[in-house]
matplotlib code that plots the C-alpha trace (Angstrom):
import matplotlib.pyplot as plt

x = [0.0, 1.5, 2.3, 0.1, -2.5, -4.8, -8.7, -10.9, -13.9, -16.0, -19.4, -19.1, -23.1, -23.3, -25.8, -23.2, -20.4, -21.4, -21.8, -18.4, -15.6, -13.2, -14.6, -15.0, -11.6, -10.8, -9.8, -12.1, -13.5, -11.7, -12.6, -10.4, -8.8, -7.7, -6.2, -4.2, -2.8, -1.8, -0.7, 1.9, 5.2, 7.4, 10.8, 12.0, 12.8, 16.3, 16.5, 18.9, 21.5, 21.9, 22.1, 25.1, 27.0, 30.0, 28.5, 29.8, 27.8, 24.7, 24.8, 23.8, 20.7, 19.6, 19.0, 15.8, 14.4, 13.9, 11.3, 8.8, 5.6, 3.0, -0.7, -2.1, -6.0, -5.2, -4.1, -7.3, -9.2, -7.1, -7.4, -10.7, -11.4, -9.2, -11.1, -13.6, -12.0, -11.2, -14.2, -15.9, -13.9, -14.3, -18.3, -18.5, -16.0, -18.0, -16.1, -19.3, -21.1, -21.6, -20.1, -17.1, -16.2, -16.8, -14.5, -12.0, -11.6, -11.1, -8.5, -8.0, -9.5, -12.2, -13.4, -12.7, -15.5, -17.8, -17.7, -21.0, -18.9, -19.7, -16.7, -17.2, -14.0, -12.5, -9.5, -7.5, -5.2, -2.5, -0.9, 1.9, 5.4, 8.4, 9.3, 5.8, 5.1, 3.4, 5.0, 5.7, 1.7, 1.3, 3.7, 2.2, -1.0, -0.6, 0.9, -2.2, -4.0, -2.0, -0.9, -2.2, -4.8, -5.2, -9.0, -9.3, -12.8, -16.0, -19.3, -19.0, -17.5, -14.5, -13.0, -9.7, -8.3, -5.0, -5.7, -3.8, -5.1, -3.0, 0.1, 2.4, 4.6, 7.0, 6.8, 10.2, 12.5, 12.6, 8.4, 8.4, 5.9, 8.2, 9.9, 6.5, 5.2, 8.4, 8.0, 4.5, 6.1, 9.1, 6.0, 4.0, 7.3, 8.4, 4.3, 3.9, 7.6, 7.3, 9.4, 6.6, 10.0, 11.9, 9.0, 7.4, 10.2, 11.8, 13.5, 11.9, 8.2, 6.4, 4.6, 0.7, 1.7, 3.0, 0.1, -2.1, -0.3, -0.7, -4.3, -4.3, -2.8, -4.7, -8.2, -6.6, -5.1, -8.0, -5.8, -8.0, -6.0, -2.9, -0.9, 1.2, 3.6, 6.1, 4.0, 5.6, 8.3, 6.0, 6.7, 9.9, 8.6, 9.1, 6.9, 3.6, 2.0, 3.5, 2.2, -1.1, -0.7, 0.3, -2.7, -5.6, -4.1, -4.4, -8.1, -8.6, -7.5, -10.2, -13.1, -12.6, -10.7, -12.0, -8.9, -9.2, -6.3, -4.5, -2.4, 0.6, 2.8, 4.3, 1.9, 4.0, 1.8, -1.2, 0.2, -0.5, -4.3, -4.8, -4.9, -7.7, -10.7, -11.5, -8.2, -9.0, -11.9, -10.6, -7.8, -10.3, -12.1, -13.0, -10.9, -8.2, -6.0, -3.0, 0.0, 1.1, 4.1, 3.0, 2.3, 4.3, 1.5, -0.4, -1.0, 0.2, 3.5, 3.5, 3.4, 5.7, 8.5, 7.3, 8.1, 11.5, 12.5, 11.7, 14.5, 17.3, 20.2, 22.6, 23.3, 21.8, 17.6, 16.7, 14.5, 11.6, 11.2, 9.7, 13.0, 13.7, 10.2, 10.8, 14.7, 13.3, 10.3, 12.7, 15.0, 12.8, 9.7, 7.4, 9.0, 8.7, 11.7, 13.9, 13.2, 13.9, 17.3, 18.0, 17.5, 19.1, 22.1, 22.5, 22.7, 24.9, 27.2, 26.2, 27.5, 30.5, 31.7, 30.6, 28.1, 24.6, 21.7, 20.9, 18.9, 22.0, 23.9, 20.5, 22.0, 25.6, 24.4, 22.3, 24.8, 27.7, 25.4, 22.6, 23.9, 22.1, 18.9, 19.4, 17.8, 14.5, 14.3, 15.1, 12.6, 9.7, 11.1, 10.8, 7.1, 7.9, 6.7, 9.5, 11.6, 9.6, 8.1, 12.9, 11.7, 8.0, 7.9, 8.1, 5.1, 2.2, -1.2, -2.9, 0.2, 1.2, -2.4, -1.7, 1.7, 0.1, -2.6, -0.7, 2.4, -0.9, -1.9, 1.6, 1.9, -1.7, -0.3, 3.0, 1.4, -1.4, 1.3, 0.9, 3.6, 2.9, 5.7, 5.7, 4.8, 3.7, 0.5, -1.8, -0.2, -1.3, 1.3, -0.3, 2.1, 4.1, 8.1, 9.2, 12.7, 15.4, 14.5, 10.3, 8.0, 4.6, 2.1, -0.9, -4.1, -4.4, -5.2, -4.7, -2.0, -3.9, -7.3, -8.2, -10.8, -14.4, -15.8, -19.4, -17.8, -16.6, -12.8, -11.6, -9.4, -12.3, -14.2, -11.4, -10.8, -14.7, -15.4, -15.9, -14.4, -11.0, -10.8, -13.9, -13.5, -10.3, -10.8, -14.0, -12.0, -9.3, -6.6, -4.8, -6.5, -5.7, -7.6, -9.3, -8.5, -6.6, -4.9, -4.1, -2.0]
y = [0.0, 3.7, 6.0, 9.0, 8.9, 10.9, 10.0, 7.5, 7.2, 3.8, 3.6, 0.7, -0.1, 0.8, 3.8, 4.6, 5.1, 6.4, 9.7, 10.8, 11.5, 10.1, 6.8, 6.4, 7.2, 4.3, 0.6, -2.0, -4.0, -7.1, -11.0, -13.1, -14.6, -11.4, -9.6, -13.0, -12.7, -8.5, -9.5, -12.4, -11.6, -14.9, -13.6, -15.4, -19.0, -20.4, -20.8, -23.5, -20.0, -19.7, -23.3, -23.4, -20.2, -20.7, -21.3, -17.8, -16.3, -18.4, -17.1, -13.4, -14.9, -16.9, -12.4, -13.0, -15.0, -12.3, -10.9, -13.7, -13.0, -15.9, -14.6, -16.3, -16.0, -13.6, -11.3, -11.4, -11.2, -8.1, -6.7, -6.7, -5.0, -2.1, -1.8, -1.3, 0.9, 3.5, 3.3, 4.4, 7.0, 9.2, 8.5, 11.5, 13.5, 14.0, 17.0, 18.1, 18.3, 21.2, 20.0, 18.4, 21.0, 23.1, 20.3, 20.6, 24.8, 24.2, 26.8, 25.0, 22.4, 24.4, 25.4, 21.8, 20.0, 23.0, 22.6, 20.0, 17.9, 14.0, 11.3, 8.0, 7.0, 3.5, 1.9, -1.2, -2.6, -5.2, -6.7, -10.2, -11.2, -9.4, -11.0, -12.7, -10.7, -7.6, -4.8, -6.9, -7.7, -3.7, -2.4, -5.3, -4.2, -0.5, -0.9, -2.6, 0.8, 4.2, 6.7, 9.9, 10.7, 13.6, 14.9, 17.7, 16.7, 15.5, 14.6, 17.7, 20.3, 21.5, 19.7, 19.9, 18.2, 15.9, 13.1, 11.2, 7.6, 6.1, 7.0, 5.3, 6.4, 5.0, 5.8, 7.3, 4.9, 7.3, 7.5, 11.3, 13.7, 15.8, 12.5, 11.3, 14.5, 14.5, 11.2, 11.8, 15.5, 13.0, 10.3, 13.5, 15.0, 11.8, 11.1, 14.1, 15.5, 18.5, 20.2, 20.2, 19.0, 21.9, 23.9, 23.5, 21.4, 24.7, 24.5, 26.7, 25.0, 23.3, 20.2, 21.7, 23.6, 20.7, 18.4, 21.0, 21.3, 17.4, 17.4, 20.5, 18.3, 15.0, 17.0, 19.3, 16.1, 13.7, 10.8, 8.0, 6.2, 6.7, 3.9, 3.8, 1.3, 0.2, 1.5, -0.4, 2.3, 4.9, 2.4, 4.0, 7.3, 8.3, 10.9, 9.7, 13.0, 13.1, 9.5, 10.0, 13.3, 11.6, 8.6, 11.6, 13.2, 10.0, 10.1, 13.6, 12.8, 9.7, 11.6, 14.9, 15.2, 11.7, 9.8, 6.2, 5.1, 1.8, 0.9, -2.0, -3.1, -5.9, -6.8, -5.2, -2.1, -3.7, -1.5, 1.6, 0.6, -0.7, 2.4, 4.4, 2.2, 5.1, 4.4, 0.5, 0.7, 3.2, 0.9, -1.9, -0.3, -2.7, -5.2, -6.7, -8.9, -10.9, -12.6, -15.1, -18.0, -21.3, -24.6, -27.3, -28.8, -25.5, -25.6, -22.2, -23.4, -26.5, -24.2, -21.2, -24.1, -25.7, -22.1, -21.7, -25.4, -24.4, -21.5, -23.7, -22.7, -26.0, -28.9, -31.3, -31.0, -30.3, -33.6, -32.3, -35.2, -35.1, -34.7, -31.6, -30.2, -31.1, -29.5, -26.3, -25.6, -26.3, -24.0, -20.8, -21.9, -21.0, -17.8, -16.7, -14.2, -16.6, -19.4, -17.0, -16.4, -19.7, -20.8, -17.7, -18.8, -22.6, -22.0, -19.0, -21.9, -24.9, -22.8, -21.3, -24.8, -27.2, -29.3, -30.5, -28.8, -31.0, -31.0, -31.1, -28.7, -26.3, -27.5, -25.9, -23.1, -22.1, -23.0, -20.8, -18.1, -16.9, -17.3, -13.8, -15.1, -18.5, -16.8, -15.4, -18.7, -21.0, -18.7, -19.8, -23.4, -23.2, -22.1, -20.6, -17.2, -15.6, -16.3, -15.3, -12.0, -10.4, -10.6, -8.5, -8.0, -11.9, -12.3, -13.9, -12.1, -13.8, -14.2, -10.6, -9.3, -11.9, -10.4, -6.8, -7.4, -9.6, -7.0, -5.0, -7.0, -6.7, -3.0, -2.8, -4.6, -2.8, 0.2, -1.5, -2.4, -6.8, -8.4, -11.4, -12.0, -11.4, -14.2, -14.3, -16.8, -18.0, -17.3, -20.1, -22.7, -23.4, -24.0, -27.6, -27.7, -29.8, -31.4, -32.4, -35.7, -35.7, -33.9, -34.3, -32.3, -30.0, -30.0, -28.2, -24.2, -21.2, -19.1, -16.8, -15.8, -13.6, -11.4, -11.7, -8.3, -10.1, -11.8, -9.8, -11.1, -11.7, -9.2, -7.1, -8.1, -7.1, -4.1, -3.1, -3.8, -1.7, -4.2, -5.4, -7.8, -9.6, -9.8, -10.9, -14.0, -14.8, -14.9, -17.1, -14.9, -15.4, -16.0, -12.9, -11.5, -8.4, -4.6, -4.8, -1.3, -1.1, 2.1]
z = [0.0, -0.9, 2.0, 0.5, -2.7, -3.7, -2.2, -4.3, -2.9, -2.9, -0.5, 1.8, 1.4, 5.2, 6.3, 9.2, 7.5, 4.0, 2.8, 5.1, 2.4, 5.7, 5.4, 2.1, 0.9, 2.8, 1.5, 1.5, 4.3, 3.7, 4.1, 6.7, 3.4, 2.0, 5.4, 5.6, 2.3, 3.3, 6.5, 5.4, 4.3, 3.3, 1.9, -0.9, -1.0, -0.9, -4.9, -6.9, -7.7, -3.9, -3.1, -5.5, -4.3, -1.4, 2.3, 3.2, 0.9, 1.6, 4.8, 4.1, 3.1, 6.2, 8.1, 5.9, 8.2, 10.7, 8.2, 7.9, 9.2, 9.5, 9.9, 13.2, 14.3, 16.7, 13.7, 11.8, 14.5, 15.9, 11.8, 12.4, 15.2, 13.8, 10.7, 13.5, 15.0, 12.3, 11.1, 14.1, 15.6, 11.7, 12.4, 14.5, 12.9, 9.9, 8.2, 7.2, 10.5, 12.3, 15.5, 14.4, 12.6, 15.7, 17.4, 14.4, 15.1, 18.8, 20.1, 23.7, 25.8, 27.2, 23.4, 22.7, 25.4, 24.8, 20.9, 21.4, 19.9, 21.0, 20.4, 18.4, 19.3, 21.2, 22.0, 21.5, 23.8, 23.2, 25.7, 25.5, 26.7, 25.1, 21.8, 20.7, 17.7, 19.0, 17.2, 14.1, 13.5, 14.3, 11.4, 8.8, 10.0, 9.5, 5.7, 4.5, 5.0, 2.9, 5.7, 4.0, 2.0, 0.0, -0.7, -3.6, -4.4, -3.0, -4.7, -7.1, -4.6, -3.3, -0.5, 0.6, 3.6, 4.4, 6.4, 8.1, 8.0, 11.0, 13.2, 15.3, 17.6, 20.1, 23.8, 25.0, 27.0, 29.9, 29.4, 30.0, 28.5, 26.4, 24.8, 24.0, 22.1, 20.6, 19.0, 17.9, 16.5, 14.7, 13.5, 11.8, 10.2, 8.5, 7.3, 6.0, 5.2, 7.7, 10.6, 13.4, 15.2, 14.7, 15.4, 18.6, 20.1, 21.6, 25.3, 26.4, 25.8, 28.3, 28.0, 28.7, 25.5, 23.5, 24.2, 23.2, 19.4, 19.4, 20.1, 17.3, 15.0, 15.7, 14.8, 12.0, 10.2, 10.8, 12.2, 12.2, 15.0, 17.0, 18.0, 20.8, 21.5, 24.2, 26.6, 29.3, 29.3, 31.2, 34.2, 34.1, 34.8, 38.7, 39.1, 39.3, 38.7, 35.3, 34.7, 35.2, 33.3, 30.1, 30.9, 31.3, 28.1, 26.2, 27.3, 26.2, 22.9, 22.8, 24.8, 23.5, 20.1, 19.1, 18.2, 18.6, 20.4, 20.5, 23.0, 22.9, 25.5, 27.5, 30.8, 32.9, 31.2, 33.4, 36.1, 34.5, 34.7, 38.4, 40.4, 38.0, 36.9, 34.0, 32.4, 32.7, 31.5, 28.2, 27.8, 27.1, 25.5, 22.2, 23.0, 24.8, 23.2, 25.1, 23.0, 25.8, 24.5, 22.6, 23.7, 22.4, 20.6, 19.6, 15.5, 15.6, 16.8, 14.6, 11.6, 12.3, 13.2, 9.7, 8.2, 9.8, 8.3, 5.1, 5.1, 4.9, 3.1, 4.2, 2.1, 4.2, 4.5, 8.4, 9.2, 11.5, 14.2, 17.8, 19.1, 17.0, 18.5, 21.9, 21.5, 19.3, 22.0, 25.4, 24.3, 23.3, 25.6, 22.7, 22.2, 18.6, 18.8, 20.9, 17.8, 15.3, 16.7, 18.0, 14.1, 12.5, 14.7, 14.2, 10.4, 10.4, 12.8, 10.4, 7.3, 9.4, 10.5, 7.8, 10.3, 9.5, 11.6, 14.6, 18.1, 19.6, 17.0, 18.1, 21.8, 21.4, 20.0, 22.9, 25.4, 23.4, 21.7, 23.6, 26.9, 27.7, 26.9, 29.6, 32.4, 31.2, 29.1, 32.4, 34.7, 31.6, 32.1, 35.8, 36.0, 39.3, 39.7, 42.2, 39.3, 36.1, 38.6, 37.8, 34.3, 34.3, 30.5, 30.3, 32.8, 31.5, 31.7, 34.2, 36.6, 36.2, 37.3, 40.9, 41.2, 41.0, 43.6, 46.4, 45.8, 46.7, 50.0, 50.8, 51.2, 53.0, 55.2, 55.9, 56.0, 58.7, 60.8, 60.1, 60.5, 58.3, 56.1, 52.0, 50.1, 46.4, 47.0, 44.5, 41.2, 39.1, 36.6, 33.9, 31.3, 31.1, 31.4, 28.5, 29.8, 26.6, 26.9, 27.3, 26.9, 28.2, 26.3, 27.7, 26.2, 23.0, 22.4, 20.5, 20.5, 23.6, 24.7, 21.8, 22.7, 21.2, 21.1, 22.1, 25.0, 28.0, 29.3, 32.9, 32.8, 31.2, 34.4, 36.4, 35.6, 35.2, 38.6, 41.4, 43.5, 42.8, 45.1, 44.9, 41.0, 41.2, 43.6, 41.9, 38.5, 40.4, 39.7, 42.8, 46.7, 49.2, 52.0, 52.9, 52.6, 49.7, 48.0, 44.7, 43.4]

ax = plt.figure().add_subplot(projection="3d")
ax.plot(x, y, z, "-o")
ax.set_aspect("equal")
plt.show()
């Protein structure tokens, strides 16, 4: 899909969304076939001229690997709920209604909830352990839909507008709120080849003033959705104040200036949520949607490993037997960016050394090359959650909301004076711990709990309740006692 083209504008056959130029201009609503063929990307095939070149040169080749992208259920349901998405939040910002384009001319917040302007808007929210494919189904996402569209002309008449169809922006490693309008200044420069940067970036600006030219921007460009991603990294933010600041602004945006908003981070970005049930419940908003590891016999799993194989560029054919499974899964724990490196690396070593790709080739390997990687892999393998809680991005859903709310029980209790130690209670293990030599397998499931938009999650539940505590034991998420304090 091209980053900008000029609007072309096809009615959807839906009363909701036609006769808005924002909507139309859009792409087709696509089948679950069609977004699977956008959303794969398999680089090309080791080909009979590569086969025959030196090993040296065969390995340049195997970096394409890091670019394959196999569509899961999880991505087509996700697709759709952000065709959804878009599509809802330019319902209300008709550019030829009276009060969005009261909305649109907003000078400040107070003009801006006074405008009788009322917001169509949602969010998305993506949560999964570090390395399961989070950002990569974002970006493949994003380029089946052109980032700016041009309108010149509109059923006869003049109409000239830029729109920005979506536009992602990191949040800063340090999380503060003058990094993250500086990223979202950088993400409009490079869409739309201008120097926002350069222009409101001035030392002497303060942040108030900068949100307030991204809000601006967000209405005058019709973004139809703003993604925001490692949001984890606002844990790192000290001052809570300044936290909360960027979280109310983020709402403001979605309540006020309808942009739909999708958030993506690791679980550790759960915290963020479980002081303030409003930002729970806006982060939920649609959907939630949890990329938690593989099983060993998930069909997911079964068929990314089958993928890998199939980039081979040694002489000898990889034979795919259970104890290649067994190996492949104990040493990334159903990791999708651990396997990609673990098999990048064995044939980059099987080219380098002349040796045939093996479970116990795969073995050295891990022992020699990814020895940064053994203890987040061995606290997965262990299943004990003291050991998984020094890795949070690497936390499972479930187990991270426990470890939040007895972390919870715990400081109630210092600051009521008990004396009972600390203990993590309650958190559950659910996944198995394959061992090199067996491997006994759980029962079979998707990748994760992918969320139906008619059914309403636990963690939905959760976080809807007015009582954390009662929600949370009923939903079995870990067993406490009373009085408990979330921050």
């Amino acid at each position: 899909m091209a980053r900008s083209i000029e609007a072309a504008y096809t009615p959807t056959g839906l009363g909701q969304y036609d006769g808005n130029p924002l909507i139309e201009a859009l792409p087709p609503i696509h089948d679950d076939e069609t977004v699977g063929e956008l959303l794969c990307n398999f680089p090309d095939f080791p080909s009979s001229a590569e086969m025959a070149l030196k090993p040296k040169l065969r390995a340049h080749c195997v970096s394409r690997m890091s670019d394959i992208v196999v569509p899961m259920d999880l991505h087509l349901q996700f697709e759709a709920s952000f065709s959804q998405l878009i599509r809802g939040g330019y319902t209300a910002r008709d550019p030829f209604h009276r009060d969005a384009v009261a909305m649109l001319h907003a000078a400040d917040d107070a003009q801006l909830r006074h405008s009788g302007f009322k917001s169509s808007a949602s969010t998305l929210a993506i949560f999964g352990l570090s390395g399961m494919g989070k950002t990569t189904m974002l970006n493949s996402l994003v380029k089946t839909y052109p980032q700016v569209i041009v309108h010149k002309r509109y059923a006869g008449k003049n109409f000239r507008r830029t729109q920005i169809v979506w536009l992602k922006i990191d949040c800063p490693h340090d999380g503060s709120p003058r990094g993250l309008c500086a990223s979202f200044f950088a993400a409009l420069d490079g869409a739309l080849g201008t120097d926002y940067t350069d222009k409101y970036m001035k030392p002497r600006a303060s942040v108030s003033m900068l949100m307030q030219h991204v809000s601006q921007l967000c209405r005058s460009f019709n973004v139809g959705v703003l993604i925001i991603d490692e949001l984890q990294n606002l844990n790192l933010l000290a001052d809570a104040d300044s936290k909360q600041r960027i979280l109310n602004f983020f709402l403001t945006l979605s309540n006020d200036a309808g942009i739909p908003l999708v958030y993506s981070g690791t679980n550790s970005t759960f915290k963020l949520f479980a002081g303030v049930v409003r930002n729970a419940r806006r982060a939920l908003g649609m959907s939630d949607y949890y990329f938690d590891r593989f099983h060993i016999d998930d069909d997911e799993w079964s068929a990314l490993v089958q993928t890998f194989l199939v980039y081979n560029w040694t002489e000898d054919a990889i034979e795919r037997t259970p104890e290649l499974n067994e190996k492949l899964y104990y040493l990334t724990q159903g990791n999708t960016d651990f396997l990609a490196k673990l098999m990048m690396l064995t044939q980059w070593y099987a080219l380098a050394n002349d040796q045939k790709v093996t479970p116990s080739l795969y073995q050295k390997v891990y022992d020699q090359q990814m020895i940064i990687l053994h203890r987040p892999i061995e606290a997965l393998r262990s299943n004990d959650p003291l050991q998984i809680a020094d890795f949070e991005d690497m936390m499972p859903a479930r187990e991270q909301v426990a470890y939040m709310i007895t972390i919870a029980r715990a400081r109630q209790a210092r600051r009521g004076g008990g004396s009972a130690p600390f203990q993590l209670q309650g958190l559950p293990n659910q996944l198995p711990t394959p061992s090199p030599d067996a491997v006994t397998a759980p029962a079979s499931r998707r990748l994760a709990g992918v969320a139906d938009p008619l059914v309403v999650s636990d963690a939905q539940r959760v976080a809807e309740s007015d009582d954390w505590e009662a929600a949370a034991k009923e939903k079995g998420f870990t067993s406490f006692g009373d009085d408990i304090e979330l921050w």
